[in-house]
Structure formats: C-alpha cells, structure tokens
ROLOSE-364091 format. One record per atom (N, C-alpha, C): x, y, z; atom name. Coordinates in nm, 4 decimals. Example, Ala and Ser with C-alpha at 12.3 -4.5 7.8 and 13.67 -1.06 7.14 Angstrom:
% ROLOSE-364091
u: 1.3190 v: -0.5690 w: 0.7800 atomo: N $
u: 1.2300 v: -0.4500 w: 0.7800 atomo: CA $
u: 1.3200 v: -0.3300 w: 0.7800 atomo: C $
u: 1.2850 v: -0.2250 w: 0.7080 atomo: N $
u: 1.3670 v: -0.1060 w: 0.7140 atomo: CA $
u: 1.2900 v: 0.0030 w: 0.7870 atomo: C $
END
This chain:
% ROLOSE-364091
u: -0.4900 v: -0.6862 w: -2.4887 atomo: N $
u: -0.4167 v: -0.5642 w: -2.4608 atomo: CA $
u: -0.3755 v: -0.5634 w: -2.3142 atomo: C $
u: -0.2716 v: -0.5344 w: -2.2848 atomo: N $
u: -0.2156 v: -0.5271 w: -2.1086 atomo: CA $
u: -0.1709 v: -0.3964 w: -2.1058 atomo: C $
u: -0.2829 v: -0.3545 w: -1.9765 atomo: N $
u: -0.2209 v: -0.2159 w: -1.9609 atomo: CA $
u: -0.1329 v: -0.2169 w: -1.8273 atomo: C $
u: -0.0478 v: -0.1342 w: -1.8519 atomo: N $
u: 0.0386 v: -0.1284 w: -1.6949 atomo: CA $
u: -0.0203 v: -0.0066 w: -1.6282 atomo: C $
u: -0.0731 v: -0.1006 w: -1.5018 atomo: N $
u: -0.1399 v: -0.0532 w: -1.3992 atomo: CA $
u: -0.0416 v: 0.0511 w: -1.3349 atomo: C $
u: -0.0665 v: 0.1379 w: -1.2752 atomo: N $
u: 0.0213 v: 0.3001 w: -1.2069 atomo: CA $
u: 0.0107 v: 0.1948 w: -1.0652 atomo: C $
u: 0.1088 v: 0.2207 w: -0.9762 atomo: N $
u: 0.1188 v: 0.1629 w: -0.8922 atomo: CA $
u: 0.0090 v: 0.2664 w: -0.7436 atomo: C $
u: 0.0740 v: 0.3990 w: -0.7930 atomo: N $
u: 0.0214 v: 0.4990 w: -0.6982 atomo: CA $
u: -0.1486 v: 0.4551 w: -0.6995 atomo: C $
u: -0.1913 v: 0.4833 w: -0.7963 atomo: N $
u: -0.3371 v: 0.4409 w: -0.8196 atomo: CA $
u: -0.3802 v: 0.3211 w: -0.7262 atomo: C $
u: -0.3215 v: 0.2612 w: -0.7634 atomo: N $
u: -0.3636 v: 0.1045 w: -0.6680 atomo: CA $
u: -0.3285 v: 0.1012 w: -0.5445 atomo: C $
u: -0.2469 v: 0.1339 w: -0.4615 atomo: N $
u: -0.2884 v: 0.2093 w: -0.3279 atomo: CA $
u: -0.3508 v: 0.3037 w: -0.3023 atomo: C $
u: -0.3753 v: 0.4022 w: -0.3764 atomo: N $
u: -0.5036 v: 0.4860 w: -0.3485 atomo: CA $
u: -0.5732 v: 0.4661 w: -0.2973 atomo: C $
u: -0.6409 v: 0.3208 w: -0.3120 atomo: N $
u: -0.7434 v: 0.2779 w: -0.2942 atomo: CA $
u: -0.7731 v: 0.2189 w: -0.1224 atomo: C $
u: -0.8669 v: 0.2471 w: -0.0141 atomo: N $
u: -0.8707 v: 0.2137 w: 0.1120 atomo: CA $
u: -0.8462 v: 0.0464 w: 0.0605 atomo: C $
u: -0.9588 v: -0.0225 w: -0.0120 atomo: N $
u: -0.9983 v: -0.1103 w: 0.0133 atomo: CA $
u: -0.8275 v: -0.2380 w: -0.0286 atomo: C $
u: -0.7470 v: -0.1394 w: -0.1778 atomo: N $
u: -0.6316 v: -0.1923 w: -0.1586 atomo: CA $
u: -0.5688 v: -0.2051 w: -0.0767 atomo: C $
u: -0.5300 v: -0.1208 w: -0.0002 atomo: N $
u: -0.4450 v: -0.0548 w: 0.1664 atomo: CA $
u: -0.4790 v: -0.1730 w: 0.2111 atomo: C $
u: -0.6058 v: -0.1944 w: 0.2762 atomo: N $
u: -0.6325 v: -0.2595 w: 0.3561 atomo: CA $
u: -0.5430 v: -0.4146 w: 0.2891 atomo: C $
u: -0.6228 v: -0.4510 w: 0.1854 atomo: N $
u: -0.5131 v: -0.6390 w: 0.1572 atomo: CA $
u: -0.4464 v: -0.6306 w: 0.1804 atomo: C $
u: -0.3079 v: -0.5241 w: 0.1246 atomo: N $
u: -0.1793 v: -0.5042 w: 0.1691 atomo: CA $
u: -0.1344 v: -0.5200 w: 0.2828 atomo: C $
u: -0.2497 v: -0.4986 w: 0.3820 atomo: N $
u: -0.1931 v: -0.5218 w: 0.5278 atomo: CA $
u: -0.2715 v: -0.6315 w: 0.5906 atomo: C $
u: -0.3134 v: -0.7013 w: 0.5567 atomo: N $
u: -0.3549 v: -0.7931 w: 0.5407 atomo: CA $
u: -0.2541 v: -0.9164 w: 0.5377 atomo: C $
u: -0.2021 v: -0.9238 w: 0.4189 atomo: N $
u: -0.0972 v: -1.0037 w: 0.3469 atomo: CA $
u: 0.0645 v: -0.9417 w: 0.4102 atomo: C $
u: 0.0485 v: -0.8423 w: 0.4622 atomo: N $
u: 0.1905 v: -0.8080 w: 0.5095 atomo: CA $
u: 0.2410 v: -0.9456 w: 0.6438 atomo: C $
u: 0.2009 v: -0.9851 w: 0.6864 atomo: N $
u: 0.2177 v: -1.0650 w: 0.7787 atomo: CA $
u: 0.1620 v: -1.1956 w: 0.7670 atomo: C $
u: 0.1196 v: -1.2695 w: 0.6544 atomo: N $
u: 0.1270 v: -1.4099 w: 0.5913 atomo: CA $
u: 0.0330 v: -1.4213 w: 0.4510 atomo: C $
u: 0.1134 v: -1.5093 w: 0.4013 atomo: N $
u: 0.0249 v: -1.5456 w: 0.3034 atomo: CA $
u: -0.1551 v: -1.5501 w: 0.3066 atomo: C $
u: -0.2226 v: -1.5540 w: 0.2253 atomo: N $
u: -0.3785 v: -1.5370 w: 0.2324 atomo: CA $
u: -0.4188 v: -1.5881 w: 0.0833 atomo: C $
u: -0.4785 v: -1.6723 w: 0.0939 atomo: N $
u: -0.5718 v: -1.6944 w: -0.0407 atomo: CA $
u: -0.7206 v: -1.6063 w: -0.0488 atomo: C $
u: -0.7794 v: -1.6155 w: -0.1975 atomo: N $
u: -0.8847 v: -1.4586 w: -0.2113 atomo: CA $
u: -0.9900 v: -1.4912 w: -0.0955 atomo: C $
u: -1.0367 v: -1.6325 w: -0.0858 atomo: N $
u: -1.1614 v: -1.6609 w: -0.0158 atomo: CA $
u: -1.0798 v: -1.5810 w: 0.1320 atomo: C $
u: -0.9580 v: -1.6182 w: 0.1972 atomo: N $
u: -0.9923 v: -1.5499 w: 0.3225 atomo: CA $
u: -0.9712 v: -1.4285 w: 0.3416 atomo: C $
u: -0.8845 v: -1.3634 w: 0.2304 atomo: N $
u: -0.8537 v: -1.2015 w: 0.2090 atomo: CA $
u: -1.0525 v: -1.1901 w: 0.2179 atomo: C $
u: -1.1433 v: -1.2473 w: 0.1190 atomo: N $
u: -1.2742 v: -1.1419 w: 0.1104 atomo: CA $
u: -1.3814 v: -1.1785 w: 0.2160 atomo: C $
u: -1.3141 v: -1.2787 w: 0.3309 atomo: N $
u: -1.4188 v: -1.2750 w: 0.4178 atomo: CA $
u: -1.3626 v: -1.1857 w: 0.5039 atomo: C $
u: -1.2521 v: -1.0771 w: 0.4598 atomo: N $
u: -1.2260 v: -0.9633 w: 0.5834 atomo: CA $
u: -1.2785 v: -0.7980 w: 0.5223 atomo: C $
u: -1.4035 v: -0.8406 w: 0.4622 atomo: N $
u: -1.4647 v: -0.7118 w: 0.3906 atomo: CA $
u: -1.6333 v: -0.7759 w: 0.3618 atomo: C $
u: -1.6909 v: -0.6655 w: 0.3794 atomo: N $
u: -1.8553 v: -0.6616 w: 0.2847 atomo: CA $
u: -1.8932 v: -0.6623 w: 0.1767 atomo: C $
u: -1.7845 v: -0.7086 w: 0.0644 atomo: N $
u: -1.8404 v: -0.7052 w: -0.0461 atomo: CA $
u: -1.8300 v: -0.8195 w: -0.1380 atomo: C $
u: -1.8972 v: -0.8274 w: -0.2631 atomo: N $
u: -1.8721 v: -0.9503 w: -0.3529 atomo: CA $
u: -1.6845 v: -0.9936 w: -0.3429 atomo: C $
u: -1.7150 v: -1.1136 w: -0.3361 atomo: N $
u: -1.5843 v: -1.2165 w: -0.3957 atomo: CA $
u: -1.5147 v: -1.1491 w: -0.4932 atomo: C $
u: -1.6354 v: -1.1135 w: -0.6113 atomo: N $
u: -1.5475 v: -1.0903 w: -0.7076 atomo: CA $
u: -1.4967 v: -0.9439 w: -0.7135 atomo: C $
u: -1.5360 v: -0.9013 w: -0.6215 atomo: N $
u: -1.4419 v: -0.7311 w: -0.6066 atomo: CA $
u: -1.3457 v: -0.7208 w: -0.5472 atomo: C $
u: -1.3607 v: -0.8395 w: -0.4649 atomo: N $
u: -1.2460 v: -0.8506 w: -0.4153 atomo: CA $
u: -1.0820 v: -0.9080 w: -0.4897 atomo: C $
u: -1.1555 v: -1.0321 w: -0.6198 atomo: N $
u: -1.0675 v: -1.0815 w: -0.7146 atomo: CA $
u: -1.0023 v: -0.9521 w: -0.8050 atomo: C $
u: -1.0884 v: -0.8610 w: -0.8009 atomo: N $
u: -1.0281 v: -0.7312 w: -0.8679 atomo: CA $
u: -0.9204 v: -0.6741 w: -0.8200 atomo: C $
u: -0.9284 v: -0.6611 w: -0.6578 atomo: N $
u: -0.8780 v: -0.5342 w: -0.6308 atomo: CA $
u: -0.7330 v: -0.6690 w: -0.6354 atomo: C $
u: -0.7594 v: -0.7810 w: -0.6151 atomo: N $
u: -0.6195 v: -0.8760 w: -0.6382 atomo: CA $
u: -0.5480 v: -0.8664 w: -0.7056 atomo: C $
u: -0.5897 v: -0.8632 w: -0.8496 atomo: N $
u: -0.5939 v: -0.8597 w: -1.0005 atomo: CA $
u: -0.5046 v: -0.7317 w: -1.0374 atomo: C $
u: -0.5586 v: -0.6344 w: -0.9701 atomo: N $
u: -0.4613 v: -0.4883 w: -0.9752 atomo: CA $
u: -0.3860 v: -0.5029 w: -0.9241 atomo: C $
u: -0.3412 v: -0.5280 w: -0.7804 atomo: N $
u: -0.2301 v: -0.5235 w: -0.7049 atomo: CA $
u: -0.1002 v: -0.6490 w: -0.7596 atomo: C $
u: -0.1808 v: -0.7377 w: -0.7961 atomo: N $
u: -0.0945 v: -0.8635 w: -0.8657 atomo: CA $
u: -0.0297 v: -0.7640 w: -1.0047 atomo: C $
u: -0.1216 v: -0.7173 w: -1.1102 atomo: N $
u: -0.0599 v: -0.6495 w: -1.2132 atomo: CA $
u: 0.0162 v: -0.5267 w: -1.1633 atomo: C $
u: 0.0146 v: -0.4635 w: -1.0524 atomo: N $
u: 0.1184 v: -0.3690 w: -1.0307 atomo: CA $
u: 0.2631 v: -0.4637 w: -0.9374 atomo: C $
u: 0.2573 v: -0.5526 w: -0.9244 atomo: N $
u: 0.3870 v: -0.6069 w: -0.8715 atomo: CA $
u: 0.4198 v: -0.6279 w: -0.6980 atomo: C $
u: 0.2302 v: -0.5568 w: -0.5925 atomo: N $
u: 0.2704 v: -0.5568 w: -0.5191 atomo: CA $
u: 0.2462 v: -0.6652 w: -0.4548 atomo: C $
u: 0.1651 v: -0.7690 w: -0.5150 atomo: N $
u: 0.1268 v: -0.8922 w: -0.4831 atomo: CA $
u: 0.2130 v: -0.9979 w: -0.5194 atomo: C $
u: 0.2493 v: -1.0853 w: -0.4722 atomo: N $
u: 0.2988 v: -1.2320 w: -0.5851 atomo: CA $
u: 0.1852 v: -1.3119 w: -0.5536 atomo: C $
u: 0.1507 v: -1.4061 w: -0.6790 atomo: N $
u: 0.1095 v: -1.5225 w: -0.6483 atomo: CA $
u: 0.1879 v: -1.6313 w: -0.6100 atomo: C $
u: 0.1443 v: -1.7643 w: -0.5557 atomo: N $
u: 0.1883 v: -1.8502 w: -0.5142 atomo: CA $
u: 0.0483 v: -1.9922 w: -0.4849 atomo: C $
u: 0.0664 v: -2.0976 w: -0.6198 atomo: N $
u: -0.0191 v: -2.2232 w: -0.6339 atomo: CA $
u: 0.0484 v: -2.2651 w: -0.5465 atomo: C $
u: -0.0555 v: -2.3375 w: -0.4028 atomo: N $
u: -0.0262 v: -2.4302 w: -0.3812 atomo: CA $
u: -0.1190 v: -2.5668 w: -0.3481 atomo: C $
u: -0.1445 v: -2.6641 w: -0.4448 atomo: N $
u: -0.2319 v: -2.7197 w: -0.4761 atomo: CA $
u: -0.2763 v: -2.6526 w: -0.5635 atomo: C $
u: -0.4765 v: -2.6636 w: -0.5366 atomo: N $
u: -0.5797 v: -2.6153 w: -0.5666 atomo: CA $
u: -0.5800 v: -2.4356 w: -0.5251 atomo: C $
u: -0.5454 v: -2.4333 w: -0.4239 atomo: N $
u: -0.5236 v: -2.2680 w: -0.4074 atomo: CA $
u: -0.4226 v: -2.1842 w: -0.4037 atomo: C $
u: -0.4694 v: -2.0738 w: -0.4568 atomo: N $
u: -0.3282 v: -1.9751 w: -0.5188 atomo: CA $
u: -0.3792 v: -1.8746 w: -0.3254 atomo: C $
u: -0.2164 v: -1.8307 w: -0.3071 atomo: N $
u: -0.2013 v: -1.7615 w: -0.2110 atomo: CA $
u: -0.1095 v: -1.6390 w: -0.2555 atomo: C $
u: -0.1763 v: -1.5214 w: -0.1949 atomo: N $
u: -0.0868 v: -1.3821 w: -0.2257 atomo: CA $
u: -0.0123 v: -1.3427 w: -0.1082 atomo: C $
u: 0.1144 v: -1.3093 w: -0.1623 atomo: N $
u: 0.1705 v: -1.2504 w: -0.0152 atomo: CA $
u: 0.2578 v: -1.1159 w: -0.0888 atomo: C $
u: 0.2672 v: -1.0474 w: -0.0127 atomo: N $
u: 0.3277 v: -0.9032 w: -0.0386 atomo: CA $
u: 0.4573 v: -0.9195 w: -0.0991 atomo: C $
u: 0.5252 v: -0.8364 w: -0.1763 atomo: N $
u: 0.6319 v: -0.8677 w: -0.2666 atomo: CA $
u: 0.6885 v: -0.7086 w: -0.1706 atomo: C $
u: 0.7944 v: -0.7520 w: -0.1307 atomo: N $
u: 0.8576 v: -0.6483 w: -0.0287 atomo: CA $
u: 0.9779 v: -0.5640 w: -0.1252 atomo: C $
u: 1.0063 v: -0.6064 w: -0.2595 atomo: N $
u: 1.1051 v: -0.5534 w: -0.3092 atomo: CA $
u: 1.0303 v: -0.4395 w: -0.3692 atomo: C $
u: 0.8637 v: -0.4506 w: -0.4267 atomo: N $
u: 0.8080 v: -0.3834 w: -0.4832 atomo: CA $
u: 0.7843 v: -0.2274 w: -0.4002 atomo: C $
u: 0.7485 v: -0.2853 w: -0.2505 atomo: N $
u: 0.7124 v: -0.1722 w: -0.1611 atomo: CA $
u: 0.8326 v: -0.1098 w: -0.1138 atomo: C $
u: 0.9729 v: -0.1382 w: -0.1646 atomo: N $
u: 1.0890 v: -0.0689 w: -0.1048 atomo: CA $
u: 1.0776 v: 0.0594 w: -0.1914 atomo: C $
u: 1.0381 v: -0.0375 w: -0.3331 atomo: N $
u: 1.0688 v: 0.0837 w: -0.4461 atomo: CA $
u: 0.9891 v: 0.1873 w: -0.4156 atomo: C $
u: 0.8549 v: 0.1638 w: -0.3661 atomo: N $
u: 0.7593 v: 0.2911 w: -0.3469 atomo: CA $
u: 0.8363 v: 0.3269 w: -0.2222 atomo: C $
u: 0.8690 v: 0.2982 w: -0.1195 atomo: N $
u: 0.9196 v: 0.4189 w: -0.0327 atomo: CA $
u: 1.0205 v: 0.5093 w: -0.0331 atomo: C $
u: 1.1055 v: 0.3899 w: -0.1483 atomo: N $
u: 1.2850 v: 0.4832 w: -0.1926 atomo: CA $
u: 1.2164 v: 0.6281 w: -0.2663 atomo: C $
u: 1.1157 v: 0.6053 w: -0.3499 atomo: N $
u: 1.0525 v: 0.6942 w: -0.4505 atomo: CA $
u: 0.9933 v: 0.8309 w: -0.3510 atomo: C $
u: 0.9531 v: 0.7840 w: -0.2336 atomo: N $
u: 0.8377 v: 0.8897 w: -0.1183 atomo: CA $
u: 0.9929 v: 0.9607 w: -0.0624 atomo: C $
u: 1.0375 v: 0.8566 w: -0.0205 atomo: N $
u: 1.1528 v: 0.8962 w: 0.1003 atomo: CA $
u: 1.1961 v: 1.0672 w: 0.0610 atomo: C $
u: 1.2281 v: 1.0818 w: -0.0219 atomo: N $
u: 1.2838 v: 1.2418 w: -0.0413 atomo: CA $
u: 1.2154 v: 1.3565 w: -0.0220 atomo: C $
u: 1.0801 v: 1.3179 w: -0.0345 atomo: N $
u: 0.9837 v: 1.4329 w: -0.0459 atomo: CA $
u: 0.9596 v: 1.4108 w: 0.1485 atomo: C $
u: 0.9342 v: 1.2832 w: 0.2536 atomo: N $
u: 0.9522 v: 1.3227 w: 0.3539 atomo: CA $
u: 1.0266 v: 1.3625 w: 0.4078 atomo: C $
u: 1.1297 v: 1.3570 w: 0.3549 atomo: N $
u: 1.2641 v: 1.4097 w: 0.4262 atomo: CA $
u: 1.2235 v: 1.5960 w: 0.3914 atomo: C $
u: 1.2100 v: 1.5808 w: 0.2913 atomo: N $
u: 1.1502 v: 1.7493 w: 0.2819 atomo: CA $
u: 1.0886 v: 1.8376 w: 0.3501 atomo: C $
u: 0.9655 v: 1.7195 w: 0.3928 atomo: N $
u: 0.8658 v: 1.7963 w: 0.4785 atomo: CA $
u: 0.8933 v: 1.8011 w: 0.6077 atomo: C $
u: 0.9658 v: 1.6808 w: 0.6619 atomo: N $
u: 1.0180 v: 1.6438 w: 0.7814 atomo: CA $
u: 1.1197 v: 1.8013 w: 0.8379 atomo: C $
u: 1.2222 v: 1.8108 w: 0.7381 atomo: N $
u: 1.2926 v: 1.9495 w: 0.7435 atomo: CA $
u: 1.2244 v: 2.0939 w: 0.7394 atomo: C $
u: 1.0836 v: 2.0559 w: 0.6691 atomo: N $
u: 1.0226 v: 2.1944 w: 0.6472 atomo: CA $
u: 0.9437 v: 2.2065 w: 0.8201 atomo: C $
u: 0.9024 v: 2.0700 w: 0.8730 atomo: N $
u: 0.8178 v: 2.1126 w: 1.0074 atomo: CA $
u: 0.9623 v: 2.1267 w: 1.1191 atomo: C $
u: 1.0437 v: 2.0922 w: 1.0671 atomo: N $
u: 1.1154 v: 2.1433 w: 1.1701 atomo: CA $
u: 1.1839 v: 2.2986 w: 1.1968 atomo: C $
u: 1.1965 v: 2.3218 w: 1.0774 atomo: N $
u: 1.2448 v: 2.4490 w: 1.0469 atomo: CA $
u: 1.1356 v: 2.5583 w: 1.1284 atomo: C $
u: 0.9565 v: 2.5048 w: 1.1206 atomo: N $
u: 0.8976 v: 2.5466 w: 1.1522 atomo: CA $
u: 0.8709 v: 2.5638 w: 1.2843 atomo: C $
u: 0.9065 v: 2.4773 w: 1.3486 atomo: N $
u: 0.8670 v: 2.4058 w: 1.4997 atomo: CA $
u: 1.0020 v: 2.5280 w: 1.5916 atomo: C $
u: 1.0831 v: 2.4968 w: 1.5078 atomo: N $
u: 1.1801 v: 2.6473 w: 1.5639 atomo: CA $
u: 1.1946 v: 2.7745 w: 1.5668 atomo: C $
u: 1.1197 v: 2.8459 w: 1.4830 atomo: N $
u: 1.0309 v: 2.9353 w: 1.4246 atomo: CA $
u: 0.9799 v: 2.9207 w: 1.5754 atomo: C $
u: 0.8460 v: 2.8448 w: 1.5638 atomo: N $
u: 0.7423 v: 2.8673 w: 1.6565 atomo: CA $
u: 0.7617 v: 2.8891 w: 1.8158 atomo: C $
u: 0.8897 v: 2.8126 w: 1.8275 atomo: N $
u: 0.9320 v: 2.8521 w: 1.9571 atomo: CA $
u: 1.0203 v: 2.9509 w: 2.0021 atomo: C $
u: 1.0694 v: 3.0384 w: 1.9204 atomo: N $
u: 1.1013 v: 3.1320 w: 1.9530 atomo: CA $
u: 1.0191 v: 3.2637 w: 1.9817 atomo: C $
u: 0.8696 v: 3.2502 w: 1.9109 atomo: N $
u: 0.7989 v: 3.3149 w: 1.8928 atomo: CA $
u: 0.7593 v: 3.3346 w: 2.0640 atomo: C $
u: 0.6872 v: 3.4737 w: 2.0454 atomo: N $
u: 0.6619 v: 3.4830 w: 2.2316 atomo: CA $
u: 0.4931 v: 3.5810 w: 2.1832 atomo: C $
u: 0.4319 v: 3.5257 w: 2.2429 atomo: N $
u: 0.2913 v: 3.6091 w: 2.1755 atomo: CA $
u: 0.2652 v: 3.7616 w: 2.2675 atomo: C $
u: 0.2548 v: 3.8557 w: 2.2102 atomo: N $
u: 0.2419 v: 3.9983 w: 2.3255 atomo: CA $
u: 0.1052 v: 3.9584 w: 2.3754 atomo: C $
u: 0.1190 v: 4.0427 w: 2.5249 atomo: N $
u: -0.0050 v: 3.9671 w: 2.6027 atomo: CA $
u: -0.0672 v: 4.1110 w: 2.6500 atomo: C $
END
C-alpha cells in the first residue's frame, strides 16, 4: 500500500527542517546527514524515507552510495502555495504599524 505523505506534515517536523538544510547546499549521503544528530541511523533513514516520499528529497546512486539533495522545484511549490497568505499578513502588519503611529498615548 503507498500512502502519499502530506508534504506540510513532513516539515513540521524540527528534525526534518533541519536535513533540509542540511542538503540545501550539497549533496549528503544518510551516514553523514545522521552523524549531524543524536539519534539512531535508522531514524534518521526515516525521516529520509518521508521527505524522499513527499518529493522534497531526490535520490541520487552513486556507486555504492545513494546521496540526497534537495529537489528545488518541490520547495518552489510550497512557497508559491505560503506566498499569499504572507503577503496577507505582511499587509495586515502594515496596515497596523500605521495605525500605531499615528496613535499618541495621553500622558
């Protein structure tokens, strides 16, 4: 059975965040992605495993070792998806920030 992993979910996660930036700036195979954390190997093959099944990972054999590097088309899509709602808030603190300075407190 293959379930499709939620993408949001799998950044949720600190310990995802963290590979992601990790791998944002070169390739990494699992052994040196999990000597940059405290925990089993194989939790670390997990949190791979998710990020590979959500699309934000690619693999890449070369030889004997597979290397992950960030799939940048995947992370456009999550920001095209965010982008509107900051633009929202971005407009809502400003709206606010002008508000606030007009304000004069009685003394």
């Amino acid at each position: 059975m293959n379930l499709r992993r939620d993408v949001f979910q799998a950044i949720a996660d600190p310990t995802r965040r963290t590979i992601l930036l990790l791998v944002a700036s070169q390739s990494m195979t699992a052994g040196a992605i999990a000597a940059n954390f405290d925990t089993a190997r194989p939790t670390v093959s997990k949190h791979l495993q998710i990020l590979t099944e959500c699309e934000l990972l690619k693999q890449e054999q070369n030889g004997r070792e597979i290397y992950y590097h960030l799939n940048p088309q995947k992370m456009k899509e999550i920001a095209d998806f965010i982008e509107p709602f900051r633009q929202m808030w971005d407009d809502r603190f400003n709206k606010l920030e002008t508000i606030m300075k007009k304000y004069k407190p009685n003394k």
